[in-house]
C-alpha positions, -999 to +999 in steps of 0.1 A: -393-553-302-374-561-268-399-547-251-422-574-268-405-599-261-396-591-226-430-590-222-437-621-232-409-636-208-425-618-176-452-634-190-438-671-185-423-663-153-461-654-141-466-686-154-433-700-131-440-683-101-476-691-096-499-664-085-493-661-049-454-657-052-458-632-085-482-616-064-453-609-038-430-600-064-456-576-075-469-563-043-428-554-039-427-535-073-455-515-068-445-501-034-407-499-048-427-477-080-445-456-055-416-447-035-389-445-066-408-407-073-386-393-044-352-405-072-372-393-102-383-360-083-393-345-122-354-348-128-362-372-159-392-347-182-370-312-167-335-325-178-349-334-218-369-300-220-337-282-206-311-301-231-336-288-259-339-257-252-303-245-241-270-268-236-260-241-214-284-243-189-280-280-187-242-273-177-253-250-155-281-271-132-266-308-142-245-310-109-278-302-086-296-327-104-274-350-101-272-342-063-311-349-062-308-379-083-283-394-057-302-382-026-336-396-039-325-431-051-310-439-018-342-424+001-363-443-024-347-476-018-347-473+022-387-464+022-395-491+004-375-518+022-393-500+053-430-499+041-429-537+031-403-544+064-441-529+081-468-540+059-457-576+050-437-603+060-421-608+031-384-617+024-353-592+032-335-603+003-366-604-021-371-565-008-342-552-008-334-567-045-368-559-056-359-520-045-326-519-063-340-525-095-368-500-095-343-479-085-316-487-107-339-488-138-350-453-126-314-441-128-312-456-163-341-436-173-328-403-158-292-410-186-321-424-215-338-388-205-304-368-213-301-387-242-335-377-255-328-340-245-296-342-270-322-359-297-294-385-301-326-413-297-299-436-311-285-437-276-322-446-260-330-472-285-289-487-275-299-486-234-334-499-239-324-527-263-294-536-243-314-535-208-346-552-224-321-581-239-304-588-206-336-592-187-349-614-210-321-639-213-317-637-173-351-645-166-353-673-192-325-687-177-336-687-142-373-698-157-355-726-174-339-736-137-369-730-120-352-703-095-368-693-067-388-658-057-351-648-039-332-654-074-353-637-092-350-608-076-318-608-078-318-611-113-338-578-113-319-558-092-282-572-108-295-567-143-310-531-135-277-524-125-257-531-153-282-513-176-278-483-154-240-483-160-243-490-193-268-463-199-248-437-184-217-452-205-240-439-233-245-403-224-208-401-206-205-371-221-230-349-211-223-364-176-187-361-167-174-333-191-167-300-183-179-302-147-165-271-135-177-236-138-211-219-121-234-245-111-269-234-101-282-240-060-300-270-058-329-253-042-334-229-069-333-261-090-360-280-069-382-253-066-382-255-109-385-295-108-412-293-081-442-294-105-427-323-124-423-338-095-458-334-082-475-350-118-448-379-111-455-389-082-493-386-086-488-404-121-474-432-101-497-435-079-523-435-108-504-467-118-493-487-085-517-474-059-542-500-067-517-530-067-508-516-031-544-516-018-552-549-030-518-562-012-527-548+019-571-560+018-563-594+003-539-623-005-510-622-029-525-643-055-551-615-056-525-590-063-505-617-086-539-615-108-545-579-112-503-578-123-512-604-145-542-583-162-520-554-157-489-567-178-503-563-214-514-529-208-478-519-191-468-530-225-496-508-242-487-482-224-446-481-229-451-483-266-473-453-261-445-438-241-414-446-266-437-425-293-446-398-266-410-395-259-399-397-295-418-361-299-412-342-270-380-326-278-393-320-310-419-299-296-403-283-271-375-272-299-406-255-319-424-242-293-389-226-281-385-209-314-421-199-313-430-219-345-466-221-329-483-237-363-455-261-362-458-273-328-494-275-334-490-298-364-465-320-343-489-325-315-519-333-336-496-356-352-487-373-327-522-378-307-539-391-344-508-414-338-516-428-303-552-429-310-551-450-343-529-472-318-549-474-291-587-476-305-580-510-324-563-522-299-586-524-273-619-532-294-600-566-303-582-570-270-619-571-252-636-593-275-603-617-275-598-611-238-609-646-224-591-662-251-553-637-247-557-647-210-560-682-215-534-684-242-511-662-216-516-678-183-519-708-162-560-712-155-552-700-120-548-666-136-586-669-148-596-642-124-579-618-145-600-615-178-629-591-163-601-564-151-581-568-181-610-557-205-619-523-183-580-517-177-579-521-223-601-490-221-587-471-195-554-470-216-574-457-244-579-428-223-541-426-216-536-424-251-552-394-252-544-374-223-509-383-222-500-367-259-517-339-243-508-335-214-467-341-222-475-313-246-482-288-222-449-298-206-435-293-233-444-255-242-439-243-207-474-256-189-461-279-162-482-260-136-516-269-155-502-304-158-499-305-127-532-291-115-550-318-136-528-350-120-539-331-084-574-332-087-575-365-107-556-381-078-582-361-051-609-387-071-584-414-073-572-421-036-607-424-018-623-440-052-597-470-056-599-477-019-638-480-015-641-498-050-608-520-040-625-530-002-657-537-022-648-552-056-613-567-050-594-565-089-628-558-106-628-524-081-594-519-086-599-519-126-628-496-127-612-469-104-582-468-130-606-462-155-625-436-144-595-418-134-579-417-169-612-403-185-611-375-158-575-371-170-583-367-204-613-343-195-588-319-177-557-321-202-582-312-231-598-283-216-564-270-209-552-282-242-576-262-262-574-231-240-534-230-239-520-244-270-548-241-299-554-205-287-518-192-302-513-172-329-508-194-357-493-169-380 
């Protein structure tokens, strides 16, 4: 619900901004998302599979993670105030405020992650809620002033950082109790986060790498479009991530105790969830599409209704692959994971640049697509061969 309605304020602030200065706020995101992998580093998916399966463990690697969390936020922030210092000239402060609050939000999702490894989802719902609630009153306010690009950034990046705190207020004790005792070498510890990290970082470029093209081939208002047809299916796509996430421990916990038929039944479960989600969604979403935008956005969005249909059913391929594809995380199959976001993204890289230079948004849209259908190709095969092969008994 607070993501619904923080949507829906993000939404007026589209409206606020205009197209060319959302598109600079945007174009600033979606390099801040592309370089924010080097603080997630696979820290978030390893720490909830290793709280499931053995508190011990978690005691035993927390401090190197936290020493990789630390090392990659601060390396995450710096590239991306460098790459748009480069690419664009585009406001320090707006940069350096956009950064911080990818980053920041990235740290809130690394407690929310510990949280869902302890299955106390009570404590993710409280950070979400309280992070999503904060936003949206800040931006309404500084919508209601009519701030500037500069203030709103800063309202990002100060807001980020109170959720962080607040978020790690939540899960204080898993963090700061009993931090002595053996602690295991970080590299032994990024050698086991590496192939999270991998499928992160190729998953984020999956999601931003277009945005980034288009803000380096055309104007901002360009890029300020595609976020606009983007925004509803970020919203899509979180509620497909809040059930995703809901499951996982659950499936790692089964899978752990070799309750194969179990873990089978949860999985199937949970994809005839996402797909009755998704399916309905995006029939009425692209025969309603000219209408949602208009209803959404100022006509100098207009541009936005073509790439908003093909980007409805690209997430219906999410919703497919993802449920999957988390799965095989879950029971030990990162590697394959992995191996599927790798040859996706060989398509993906050379496809979204020709189709960007050519189409613009349209391009942009279509390469997203296609990519997601490969994904769900790959994390199917591997699916079937990996987890439906077990012994049931």
């Amino acid at each position: 619900l607070t993501l619904f309605l923080l949507f829906f304020v993000v939404v007026q602030l589209a409206n606020s901004l205009g197209d060319e200065r959302y598109g600079e706020l945007s174009y600033v995101f979606a390099i801040a998302n592309l370089c924010v992998v080097l603080a997630d580093f696979g820290s978030h998916t390893y720490t909830t599979r290793l709280l499931a399966q053995s508190q011990a463990n978690w005691l035993a690697q927390r401090r190197s993670l936290f020493i990789i969390k630390i090392v990659g936020s601060f390396l995450a922030w710096f590239l991306t105030v460098t790459i748009v210092a480069i690419t664009n000239h585009l406001s320090l402060v707006v940069v350096l405020f956009g950064g911080l609050a990818i980053v920041a939000t990235n740290g809130r999702v690394f407690s929310e992650a510990i949280a869902r490894g302890e299955q106390h989802m009570s404590k993710e719902g409280y950070s979400k809620i309280i992070h999503a609630g904060l936003l949206s009153i800040a931006l309404f306010i500084a919508i209601s002033l009519q701030a500037d690009l500069i203030t709103i950034a800063f309202v990002y990046g100060l807001i980020a950082l109170l959720g962080w705190l607040v978020s790690v207020w939540l899960v204080r004790q898993q963090v700061f109790h009993h931090l002595t005792g053996t602690a295991t070498a970080v590299k032994t510890v990024l050698l086991a986060v590496s192939p999270f990290a991998i499928s992160i970082a190729i998953n984020a470029q999956f999601n931003y790498f277009d945005s980034a093209v288009l803000g380096w081939f055309y104007p901002k208002e360009v890029v300020g479009w595609y976020a606009a047809a983007y925004k509803p299916i970020f919203f899509m796509t979180a509620l497909a991530g809040l059930i995703i996430t809901a499951f996982f421990p659950q499936i790692v916990s089964l899978w752990q105790q070799r309750k194969v038929k179990d873990a089978q039944k949860m999985i199937k479960r949970l994809l005839t969830i996402t797909v009755a989600l998704a399916l309905p969604i995006a029939l009425a979403g692209s025969l309603l599409a000219s209408r949602i935008v208009e209803l959404l956005y100022k006509p100098e969005y207009a541009p936005a209704t073509l790439p908003f249909i093909i980007l409805l059913w690209s997430t219906v391929g999410i919703f497919i692959w993802a449920p999957l594809g988390n799965s095989l995380q879950a029971c030990g199959y990162e590697k394959l994971y992995t191996k599927n976001f790798i040859i996706a993204a060989l398509v993906n890289v050379p496809l979204t640049i020709l189709l960007v230079w050519q189409y613009s948004l349209v391009g942009a849209a279509v390469a997203t697509g296609m990519t997601q259908f490969i994904l769900v190709g790959l994390m199917a095969k591997d699916a079937k061969k990996y987890l439906w092969k077990q012994n049931t008994a």
